[in-house]
Biotite code that builds the C-alpha atoms (Angstrom):
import biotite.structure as struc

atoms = struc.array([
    struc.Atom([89.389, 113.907, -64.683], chain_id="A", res_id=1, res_name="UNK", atom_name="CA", element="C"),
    struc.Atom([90.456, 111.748, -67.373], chain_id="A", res_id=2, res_name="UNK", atom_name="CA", element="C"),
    struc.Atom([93.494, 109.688, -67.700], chain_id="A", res_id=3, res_name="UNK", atom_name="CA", element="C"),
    struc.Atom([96.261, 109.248, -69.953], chain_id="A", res_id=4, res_name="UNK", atom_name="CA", element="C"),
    struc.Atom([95.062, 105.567, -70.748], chain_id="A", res_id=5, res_name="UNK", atom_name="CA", element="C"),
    struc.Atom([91.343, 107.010, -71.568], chain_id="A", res_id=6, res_name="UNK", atom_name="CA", element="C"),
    struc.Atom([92.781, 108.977, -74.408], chain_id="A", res_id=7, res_name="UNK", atom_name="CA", element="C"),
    struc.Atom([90.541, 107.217, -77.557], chain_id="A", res_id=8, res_name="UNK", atom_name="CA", element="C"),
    struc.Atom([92.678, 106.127, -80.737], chain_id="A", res_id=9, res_name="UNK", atom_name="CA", element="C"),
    struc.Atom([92.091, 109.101, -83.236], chain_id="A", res_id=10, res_name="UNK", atom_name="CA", element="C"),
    struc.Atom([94.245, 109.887, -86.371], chain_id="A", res_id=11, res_name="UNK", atom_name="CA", element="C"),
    struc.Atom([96.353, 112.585, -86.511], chain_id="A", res_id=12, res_name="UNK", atom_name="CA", element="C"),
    struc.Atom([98.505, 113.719, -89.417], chain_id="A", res_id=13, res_name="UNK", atom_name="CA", element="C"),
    struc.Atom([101.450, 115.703, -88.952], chain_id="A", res_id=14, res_name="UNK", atom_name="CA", element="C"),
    struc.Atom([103.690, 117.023, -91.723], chain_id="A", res_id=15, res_name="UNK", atom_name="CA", element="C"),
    struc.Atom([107.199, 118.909, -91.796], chain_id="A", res_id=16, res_name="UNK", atom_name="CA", element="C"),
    struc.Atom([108.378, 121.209, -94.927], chain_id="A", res_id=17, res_name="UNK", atom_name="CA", element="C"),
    struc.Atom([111.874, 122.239, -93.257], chain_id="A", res_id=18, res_name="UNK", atom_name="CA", element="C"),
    struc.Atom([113.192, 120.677, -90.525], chain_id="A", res_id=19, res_name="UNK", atom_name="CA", element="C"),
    struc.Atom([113.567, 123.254, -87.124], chain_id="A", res_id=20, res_name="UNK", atom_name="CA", element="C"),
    struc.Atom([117.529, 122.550, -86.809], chain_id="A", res_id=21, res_name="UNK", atom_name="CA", element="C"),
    struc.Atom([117.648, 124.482, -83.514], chain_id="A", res_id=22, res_name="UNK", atom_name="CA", element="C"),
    struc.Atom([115.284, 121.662, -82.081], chain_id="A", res_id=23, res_name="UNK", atom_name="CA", element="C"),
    struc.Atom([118.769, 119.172, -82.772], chain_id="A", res_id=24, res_name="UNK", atom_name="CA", element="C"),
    struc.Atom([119.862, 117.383, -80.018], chain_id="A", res_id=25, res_name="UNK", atom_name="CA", element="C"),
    struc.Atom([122.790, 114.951, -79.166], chain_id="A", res_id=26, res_name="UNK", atom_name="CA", element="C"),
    struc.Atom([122.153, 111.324, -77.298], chain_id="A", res_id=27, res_name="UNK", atom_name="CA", element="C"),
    struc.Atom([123.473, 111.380, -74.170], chain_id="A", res_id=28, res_name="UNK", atom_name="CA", element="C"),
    struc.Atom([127.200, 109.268, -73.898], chain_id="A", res_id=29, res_name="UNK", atom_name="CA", element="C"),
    struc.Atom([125.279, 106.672, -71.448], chain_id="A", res_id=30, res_name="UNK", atom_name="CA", element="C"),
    struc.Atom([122.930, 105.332, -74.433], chain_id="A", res_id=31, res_name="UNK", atom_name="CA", element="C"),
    struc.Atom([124.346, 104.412, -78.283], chain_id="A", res_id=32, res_name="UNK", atom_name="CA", element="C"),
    struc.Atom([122.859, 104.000, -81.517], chain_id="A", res_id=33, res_name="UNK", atom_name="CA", element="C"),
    struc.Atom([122.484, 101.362, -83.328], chain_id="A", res_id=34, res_name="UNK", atom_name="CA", element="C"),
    struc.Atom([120.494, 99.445, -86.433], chain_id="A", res_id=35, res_name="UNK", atom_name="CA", element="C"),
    struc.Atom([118.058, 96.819, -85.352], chain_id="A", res_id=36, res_name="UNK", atom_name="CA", element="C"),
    struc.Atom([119.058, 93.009, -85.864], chain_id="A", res_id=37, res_name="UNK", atom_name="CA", element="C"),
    struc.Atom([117.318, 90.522, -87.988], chain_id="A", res_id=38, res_name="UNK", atom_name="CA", element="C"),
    struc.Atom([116.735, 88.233, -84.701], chain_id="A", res_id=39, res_name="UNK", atom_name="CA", element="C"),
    struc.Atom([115.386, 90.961, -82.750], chain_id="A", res_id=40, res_name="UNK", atom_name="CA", element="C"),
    struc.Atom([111.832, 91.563, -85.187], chain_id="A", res_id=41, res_name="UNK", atom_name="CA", element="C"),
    struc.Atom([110.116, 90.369, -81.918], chain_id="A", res_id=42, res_name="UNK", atom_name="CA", element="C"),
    struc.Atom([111.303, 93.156, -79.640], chain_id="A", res_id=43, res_name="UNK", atom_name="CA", element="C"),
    struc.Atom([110.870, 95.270, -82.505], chain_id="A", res_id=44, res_name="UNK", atom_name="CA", element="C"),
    struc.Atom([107.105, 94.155, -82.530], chain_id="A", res_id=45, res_name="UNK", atom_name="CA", element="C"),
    struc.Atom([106.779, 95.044, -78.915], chain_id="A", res_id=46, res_name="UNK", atom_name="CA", element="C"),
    struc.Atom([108.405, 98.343, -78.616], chain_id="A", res_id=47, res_name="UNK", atom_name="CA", element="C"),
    struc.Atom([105.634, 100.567, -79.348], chain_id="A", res_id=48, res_name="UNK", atom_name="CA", element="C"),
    struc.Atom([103.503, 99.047, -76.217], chain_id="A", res_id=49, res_name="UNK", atom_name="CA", element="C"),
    struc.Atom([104.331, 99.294, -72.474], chain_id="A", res_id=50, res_name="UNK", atom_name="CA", element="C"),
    struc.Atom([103.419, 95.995, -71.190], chain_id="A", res_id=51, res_name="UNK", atom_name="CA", element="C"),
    struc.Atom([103.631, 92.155, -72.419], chain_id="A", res_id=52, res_name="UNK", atom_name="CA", element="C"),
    struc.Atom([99.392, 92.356, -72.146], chain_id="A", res_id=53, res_name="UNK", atom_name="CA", element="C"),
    struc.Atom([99.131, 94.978, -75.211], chain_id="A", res_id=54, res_name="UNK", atom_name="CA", element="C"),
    struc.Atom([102.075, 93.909, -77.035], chain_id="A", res_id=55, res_name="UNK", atom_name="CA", element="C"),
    struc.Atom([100.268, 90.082, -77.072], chain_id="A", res_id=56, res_name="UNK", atom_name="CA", element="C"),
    struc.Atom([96.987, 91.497, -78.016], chain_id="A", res_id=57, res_name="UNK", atom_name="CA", element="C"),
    struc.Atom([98.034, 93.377, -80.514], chain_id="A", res_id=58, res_name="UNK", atom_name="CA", element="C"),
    struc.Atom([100.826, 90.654, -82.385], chain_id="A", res_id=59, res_name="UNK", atom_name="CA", element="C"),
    struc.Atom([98.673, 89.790, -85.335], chain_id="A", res_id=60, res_name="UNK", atom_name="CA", element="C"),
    struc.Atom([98.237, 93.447, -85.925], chain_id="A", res_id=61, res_name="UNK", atom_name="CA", element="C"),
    struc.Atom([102.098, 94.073, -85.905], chain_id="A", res_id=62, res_name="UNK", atom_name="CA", element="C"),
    struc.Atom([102.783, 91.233, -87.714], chain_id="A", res_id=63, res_name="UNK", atom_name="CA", element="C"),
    struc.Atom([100.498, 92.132, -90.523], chain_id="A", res_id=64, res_name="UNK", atom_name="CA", element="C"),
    struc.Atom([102.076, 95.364, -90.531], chain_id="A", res_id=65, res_name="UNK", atom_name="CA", element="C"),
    struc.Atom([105.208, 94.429, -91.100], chain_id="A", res_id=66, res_name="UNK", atom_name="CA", element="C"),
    struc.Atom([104.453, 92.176, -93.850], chain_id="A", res_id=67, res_name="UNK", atom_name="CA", element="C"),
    struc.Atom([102.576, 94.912, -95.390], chain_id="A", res_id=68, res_name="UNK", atom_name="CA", element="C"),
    struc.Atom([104.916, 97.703, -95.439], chain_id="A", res_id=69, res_name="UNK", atom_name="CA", element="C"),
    struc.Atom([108.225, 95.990, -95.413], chain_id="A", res_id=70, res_name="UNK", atom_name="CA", element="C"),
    struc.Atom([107.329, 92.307, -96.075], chain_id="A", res_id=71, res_name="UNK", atom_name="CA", element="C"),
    struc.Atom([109.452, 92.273, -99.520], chain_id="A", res_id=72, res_name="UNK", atom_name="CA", element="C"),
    struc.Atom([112.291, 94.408, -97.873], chain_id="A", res_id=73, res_name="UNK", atom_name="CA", element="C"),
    struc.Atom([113.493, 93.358, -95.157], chain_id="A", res_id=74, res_name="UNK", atom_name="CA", element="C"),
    struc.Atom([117.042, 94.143, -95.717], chain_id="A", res_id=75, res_name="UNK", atom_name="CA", element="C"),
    struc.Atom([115.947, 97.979, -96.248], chain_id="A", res_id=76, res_name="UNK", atom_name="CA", element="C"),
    struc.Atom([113.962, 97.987, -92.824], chain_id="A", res_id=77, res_name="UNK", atom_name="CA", element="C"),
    struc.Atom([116.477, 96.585, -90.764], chain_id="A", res_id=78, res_name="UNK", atom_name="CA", element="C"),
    struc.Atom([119.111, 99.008, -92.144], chain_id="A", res_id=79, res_name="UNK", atom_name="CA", element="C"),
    struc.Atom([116.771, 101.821, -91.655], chain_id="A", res_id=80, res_name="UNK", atom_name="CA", element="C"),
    struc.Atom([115.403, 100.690, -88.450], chain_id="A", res_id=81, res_name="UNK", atom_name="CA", element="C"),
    struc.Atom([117.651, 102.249, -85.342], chain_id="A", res_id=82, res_name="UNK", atom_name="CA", element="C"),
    struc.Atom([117.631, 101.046, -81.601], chain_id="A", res_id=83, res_name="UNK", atom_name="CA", element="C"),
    struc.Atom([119.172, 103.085, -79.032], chain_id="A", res_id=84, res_name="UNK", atom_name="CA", element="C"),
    struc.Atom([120.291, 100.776, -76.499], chain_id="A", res_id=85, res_name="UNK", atom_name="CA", element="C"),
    struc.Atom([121.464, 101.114, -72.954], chain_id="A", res_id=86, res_name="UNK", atom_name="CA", element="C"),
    struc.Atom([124.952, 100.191, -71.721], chain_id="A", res_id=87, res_name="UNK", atom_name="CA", element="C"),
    struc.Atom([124.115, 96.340, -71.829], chain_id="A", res_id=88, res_name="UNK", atom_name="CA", element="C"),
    struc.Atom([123.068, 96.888, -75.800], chain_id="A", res_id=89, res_name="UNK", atom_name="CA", element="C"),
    struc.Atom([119.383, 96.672, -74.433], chain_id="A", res_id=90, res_name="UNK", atom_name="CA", element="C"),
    struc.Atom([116.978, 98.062, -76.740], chain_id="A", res_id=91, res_name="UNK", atom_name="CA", element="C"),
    struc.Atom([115.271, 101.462, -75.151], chain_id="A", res_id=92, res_name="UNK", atom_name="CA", element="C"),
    struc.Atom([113.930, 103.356, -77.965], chain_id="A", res_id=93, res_name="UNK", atom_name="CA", element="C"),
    struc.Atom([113.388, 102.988, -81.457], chain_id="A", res_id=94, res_name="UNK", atom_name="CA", element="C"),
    struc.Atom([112.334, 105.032, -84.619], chain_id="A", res_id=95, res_name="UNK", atom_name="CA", element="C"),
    struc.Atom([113.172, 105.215, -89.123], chain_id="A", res_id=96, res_name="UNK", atom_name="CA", element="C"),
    struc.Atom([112.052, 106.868, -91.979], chain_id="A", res_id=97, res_name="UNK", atom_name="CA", element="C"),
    struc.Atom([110.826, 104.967, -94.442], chain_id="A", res_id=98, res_name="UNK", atom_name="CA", element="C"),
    struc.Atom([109.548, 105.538, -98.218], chain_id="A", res_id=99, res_name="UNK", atom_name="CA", element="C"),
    struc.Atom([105.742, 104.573, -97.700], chain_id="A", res_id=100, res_name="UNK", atom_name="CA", element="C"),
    struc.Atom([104.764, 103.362, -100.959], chain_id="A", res_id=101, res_name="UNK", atom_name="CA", element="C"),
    struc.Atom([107.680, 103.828, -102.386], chain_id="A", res_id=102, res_name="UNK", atom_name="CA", element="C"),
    struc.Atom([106.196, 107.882, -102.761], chain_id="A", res_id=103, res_name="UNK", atom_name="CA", element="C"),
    struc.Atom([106.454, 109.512, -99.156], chain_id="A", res_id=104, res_name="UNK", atom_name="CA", element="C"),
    struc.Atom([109.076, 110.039, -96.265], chain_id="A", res_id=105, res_name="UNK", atom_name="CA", element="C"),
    struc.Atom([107.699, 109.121, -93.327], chain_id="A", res_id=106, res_name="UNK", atom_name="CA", element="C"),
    struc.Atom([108.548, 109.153, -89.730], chain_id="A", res_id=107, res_name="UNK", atom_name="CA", element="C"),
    struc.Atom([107.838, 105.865, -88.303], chain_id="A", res_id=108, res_name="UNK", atom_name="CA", element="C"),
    struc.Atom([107.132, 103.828, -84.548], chain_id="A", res_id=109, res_name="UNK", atom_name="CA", element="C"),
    struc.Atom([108.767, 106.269, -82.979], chain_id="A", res_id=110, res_name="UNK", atom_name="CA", element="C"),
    struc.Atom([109.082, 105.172, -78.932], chain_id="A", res_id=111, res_name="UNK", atom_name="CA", element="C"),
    struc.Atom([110.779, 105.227, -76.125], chain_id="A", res_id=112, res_name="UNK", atom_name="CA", element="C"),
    struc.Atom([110.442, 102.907, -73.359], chain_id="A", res_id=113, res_name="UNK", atom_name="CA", element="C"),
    struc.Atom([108.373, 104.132, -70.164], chain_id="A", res_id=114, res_name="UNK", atom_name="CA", element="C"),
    struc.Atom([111.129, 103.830, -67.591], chain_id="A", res_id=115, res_name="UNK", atom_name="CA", element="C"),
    struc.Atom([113.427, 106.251, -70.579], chain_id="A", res_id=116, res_name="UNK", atom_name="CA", element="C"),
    struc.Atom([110.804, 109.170, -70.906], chain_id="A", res_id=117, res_name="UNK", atom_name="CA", element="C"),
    struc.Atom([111.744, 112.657, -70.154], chain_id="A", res_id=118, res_name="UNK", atom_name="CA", element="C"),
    struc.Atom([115.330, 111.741, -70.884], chain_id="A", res_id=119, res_name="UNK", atom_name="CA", element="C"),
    struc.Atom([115.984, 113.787, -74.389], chain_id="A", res_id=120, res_name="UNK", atom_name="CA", element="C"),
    struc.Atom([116.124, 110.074, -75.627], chain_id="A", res_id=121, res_name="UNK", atom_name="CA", element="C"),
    struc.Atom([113.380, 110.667, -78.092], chain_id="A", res_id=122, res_name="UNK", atom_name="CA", element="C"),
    struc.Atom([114.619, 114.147, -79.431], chain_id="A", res_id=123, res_name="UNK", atom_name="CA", element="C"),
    struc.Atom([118.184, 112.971, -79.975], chain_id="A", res_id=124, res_name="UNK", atom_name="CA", element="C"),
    struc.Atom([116.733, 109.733, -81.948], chain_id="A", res_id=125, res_name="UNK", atom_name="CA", element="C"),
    struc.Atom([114.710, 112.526, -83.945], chain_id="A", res_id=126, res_name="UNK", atom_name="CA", element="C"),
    struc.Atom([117.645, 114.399, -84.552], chain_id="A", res_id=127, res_name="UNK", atom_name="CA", element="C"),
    struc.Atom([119.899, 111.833, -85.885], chain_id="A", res_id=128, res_name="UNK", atom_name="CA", element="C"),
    struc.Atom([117.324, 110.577, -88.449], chain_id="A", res_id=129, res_name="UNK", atom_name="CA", element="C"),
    struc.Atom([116.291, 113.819, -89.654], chain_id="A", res_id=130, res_name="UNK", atom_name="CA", element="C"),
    struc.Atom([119.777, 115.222, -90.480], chain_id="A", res_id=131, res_name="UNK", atom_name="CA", element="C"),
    struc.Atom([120.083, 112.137, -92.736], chain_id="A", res_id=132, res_name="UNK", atom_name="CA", element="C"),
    struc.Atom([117.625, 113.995, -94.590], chain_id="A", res_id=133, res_name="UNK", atom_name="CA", element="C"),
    struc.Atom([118.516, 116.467, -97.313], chain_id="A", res_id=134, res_name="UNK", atom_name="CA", element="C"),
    struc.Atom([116.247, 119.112, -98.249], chain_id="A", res_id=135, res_name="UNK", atom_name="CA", element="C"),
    struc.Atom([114.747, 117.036, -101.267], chain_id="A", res_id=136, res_name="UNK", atom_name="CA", element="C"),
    struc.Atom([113.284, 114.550, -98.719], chain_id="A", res_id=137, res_name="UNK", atom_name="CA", element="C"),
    struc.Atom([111.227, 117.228, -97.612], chain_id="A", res_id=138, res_name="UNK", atom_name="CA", element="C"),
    struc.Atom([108.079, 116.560, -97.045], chain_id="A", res_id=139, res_name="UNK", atom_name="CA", element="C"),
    struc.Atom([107.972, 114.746, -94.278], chain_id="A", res_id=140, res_name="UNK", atom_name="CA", element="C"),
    struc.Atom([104.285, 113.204, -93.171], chain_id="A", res_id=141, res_name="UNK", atom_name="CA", element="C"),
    struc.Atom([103.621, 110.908, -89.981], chain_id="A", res_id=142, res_name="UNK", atom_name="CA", element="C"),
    struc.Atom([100.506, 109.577, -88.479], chain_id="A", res_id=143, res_name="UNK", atom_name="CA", element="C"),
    struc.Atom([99.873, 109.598, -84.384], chain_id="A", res_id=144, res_name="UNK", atom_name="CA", element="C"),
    struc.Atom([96.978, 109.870, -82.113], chain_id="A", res_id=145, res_name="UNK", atom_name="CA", element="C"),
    struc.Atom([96.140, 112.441, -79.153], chain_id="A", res_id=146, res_name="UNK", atom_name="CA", element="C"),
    struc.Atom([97.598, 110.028, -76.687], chain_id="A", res_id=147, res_name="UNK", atom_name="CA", element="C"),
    struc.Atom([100.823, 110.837, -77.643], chain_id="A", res_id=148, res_name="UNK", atom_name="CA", element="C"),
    struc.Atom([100.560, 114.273, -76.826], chain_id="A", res_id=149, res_name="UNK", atom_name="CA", element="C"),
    struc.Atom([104.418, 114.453, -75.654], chain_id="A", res_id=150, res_name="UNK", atom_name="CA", element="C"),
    struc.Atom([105.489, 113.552, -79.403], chain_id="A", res_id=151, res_name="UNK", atom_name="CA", element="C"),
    struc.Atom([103.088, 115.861, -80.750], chain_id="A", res_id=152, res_name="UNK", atom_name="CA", element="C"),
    struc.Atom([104.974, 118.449, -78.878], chain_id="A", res_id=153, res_name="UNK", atom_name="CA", element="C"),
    struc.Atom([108.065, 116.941, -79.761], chain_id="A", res_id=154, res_name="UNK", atom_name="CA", element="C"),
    struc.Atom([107.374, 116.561, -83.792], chain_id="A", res_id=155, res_name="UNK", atom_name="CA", element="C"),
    struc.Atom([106.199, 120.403, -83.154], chain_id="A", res_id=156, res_name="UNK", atom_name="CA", element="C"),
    struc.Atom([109.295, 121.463, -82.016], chain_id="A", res_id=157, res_name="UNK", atom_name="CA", element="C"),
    struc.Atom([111.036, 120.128, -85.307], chain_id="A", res_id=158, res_name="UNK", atom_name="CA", element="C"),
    struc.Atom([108.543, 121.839, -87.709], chain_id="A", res_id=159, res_name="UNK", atom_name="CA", element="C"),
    struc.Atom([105.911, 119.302, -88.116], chain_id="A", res_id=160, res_name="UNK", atom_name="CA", element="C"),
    struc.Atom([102.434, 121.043, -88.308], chain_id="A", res_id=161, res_name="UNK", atom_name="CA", element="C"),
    struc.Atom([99.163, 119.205, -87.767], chain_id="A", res_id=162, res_name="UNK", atom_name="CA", element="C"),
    struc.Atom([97.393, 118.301, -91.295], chain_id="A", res_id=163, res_name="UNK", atom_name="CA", element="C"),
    struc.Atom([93.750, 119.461, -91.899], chain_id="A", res_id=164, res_name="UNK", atom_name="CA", element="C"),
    struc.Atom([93.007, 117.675, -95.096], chain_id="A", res_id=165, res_name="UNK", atom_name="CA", element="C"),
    struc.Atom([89.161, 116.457, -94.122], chain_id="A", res_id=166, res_name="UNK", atom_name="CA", element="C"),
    struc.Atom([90.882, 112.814, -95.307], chain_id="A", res_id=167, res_name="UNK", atom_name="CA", element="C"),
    struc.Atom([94.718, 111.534, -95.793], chain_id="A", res_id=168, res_name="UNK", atom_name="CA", element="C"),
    struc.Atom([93.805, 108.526, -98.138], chain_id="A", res_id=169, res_name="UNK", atom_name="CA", element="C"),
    struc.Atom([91.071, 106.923, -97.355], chain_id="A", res_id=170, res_name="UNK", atom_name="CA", element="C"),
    struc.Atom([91.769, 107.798, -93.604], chain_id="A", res_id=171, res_name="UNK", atom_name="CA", element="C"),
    struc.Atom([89.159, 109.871, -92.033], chain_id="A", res_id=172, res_name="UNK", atom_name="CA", element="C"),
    struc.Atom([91.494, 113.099, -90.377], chain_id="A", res_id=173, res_name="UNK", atom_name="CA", element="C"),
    struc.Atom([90.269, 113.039, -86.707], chain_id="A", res_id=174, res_name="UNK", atom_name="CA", element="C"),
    struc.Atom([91.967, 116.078, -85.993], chain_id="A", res_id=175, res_name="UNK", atom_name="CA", element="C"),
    struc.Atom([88.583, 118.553, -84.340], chain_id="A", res_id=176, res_name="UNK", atom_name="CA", element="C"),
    struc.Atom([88.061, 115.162, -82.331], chain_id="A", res_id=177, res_name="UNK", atom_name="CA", element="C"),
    struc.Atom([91.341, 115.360, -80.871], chain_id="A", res_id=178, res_name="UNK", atom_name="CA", element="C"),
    struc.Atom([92.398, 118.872, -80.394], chain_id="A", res_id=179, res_name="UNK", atom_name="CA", element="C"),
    struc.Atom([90.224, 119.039, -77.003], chain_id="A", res_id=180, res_name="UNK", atom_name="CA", element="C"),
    struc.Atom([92.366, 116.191, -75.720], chain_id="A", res_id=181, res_name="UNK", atom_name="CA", element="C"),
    struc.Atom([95.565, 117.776, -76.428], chain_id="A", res_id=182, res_name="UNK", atom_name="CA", element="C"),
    struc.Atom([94.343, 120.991, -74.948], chain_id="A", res_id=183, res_name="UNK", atom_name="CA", element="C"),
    struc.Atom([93.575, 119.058, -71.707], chain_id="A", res_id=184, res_name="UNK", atom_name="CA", element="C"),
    struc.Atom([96.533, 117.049, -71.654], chain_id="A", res_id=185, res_name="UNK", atom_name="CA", element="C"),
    struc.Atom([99.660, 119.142, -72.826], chain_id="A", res_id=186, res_name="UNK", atom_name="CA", element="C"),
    struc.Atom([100.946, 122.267, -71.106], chain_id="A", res_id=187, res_name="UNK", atom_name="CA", element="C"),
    struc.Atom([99.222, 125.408, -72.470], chain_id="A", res_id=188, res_name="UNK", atom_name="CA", element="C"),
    struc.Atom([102.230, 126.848, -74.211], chain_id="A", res_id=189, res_name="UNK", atom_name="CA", element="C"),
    struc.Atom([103.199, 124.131, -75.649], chain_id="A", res_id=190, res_name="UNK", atom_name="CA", element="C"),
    struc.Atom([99.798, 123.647, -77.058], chain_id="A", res_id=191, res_name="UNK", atom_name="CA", element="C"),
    struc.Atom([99.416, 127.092, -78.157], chain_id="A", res_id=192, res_name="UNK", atom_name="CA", element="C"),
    struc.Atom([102.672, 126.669, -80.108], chain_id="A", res_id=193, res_name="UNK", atom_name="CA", element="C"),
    struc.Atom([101.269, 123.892, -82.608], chain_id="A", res_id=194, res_name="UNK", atom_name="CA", element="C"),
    struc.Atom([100.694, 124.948, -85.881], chain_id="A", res_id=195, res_name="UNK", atom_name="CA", element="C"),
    struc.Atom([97.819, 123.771, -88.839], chain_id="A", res_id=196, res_name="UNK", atom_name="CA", element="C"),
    struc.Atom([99.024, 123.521, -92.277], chain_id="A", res_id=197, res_name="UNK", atom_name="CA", element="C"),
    struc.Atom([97.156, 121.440, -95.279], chain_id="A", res_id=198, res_name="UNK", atom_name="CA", element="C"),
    struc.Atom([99.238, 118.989, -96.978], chain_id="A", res_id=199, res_name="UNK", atom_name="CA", element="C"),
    struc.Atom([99.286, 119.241, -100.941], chain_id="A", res_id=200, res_name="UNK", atom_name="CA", element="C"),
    struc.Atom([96.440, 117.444, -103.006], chain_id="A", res_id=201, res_name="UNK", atom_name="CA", element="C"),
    struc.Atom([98.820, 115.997, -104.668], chain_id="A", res_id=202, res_name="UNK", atom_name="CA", element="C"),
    struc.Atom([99.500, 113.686, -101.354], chain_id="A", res_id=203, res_name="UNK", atom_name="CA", element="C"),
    struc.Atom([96.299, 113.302, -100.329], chain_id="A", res_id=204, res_name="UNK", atom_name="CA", element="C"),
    struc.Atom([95.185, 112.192, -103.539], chain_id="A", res_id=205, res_name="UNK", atom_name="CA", element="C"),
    struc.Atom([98.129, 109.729, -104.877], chain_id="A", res_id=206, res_name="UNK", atom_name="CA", element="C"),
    struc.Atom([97.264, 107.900, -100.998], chain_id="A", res_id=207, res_name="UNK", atom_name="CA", element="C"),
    struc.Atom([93.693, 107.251, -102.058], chain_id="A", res_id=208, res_name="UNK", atom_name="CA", element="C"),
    struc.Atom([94.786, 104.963, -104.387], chain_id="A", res_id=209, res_name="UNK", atom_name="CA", element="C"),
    struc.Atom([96.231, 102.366, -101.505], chain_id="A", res_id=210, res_name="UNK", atom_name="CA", element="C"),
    struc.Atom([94.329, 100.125, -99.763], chain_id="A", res_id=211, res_name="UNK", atom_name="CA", element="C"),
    struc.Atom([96.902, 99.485, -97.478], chain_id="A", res_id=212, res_name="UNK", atom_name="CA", element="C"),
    struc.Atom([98.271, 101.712, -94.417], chain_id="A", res_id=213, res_name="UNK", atom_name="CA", element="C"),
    struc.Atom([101.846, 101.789, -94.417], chain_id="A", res_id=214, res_name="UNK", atom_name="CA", element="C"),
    struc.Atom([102.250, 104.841, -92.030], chain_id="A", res_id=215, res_name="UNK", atom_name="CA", element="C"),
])
């Protein structure tokens, strides 16, 4: 049987017209909330992985990243950038929305630190961003692979559907690769409950202008 770790990197698109508000959640009183610093870009840059291995090998592709999407706005990242942080003020999750391209909302690096999984930490972080959100902001479009099958389930929950647009920019859609991967991997219900939708032309056509990926 295949692991977890075996999962290959495929895009997924996900997209949310109206958020699910029943899916809300509050952070537990033994974490807070909080924006992320200007000295701590590093442990921003090695959230999303869970060891110091993959967060080295993968440093020039963060930092190029950053500079990419935020370089010129630093100020609006870390304002939009939250941490939730354990009783120390350790960062254990993280997560924003930001305005790719200046054009699109979109949910962004969202993660929670292996030891923190299973913990609601992830759904309350969810929560508190999207209720920022008035009903103008609306769409909301993200980009995640099959190997993070719990968000999936998680951004499913909240009204995000899975995108079937054969291309989101100049991004192949890789979502008939991955589908057999989330069927293996998440729990049947919760698979069943996932819903297709096609984004509008309109998006998929104003991304094919950008070279760059900024979600």
């Amino acid at each position: 049987k295949m692991s977890e770790e075996e999962i290959p990197d495929k895009n997924i698109f996900m997209m949310c017209k109206k958020v699910n508000e029943n899916a809300f959640s509050m952070l537990s009183n033994e974490f807070s909330i909080r924006t992320c610093r200007p000295n701590e870009l590093d442990i921003w840059k090695e959230m999303p992985f869970d060891n110091k291995r993959d967060a080295h090998q993968y440093k020039n592709f963060m930092d190029e990243y950053f500079q990419t999407t935020y370089g010129n706005k630093e100020e609006d990242f870390f304002n939009k950038t939250l941490f939730v942080v354990d009783k120390f003020d350790n960062p254990i999750a993280t997560c924003l929305i930001w305005k790719s391209y200046g054009e699109f909302n979109t949910i962004q690096w969202l993660k929670v630190k292996k030891d923190y999984v299973g913990m609601g930490i992830g759904r309350a972080l969810l929560s508190i961003l999207l209720k920022k959100l008035n009903k103008n902001d609306y769409p909301v479009y993200l980009h995640t692979q099959p190997g993070s099958f719990r968000a999936i389930k998680l951004y499913s929950d909240f009204g995000f559907c899975l995108v079937t647009n054969e291309y989101v920019g100049n991004r192949k859609n890789e979502l008939n690769e991955s589908i057999p991967f989330l069927k293996t991997f998440m729990p049947e219900h919760d698979f069943v409950n996932l819903k297709k939708c096609q984004a509008p032309n309109s998006f998929a056509d104003k991304l094919k202008k950008y070279d760059t990926i900024e979600f």
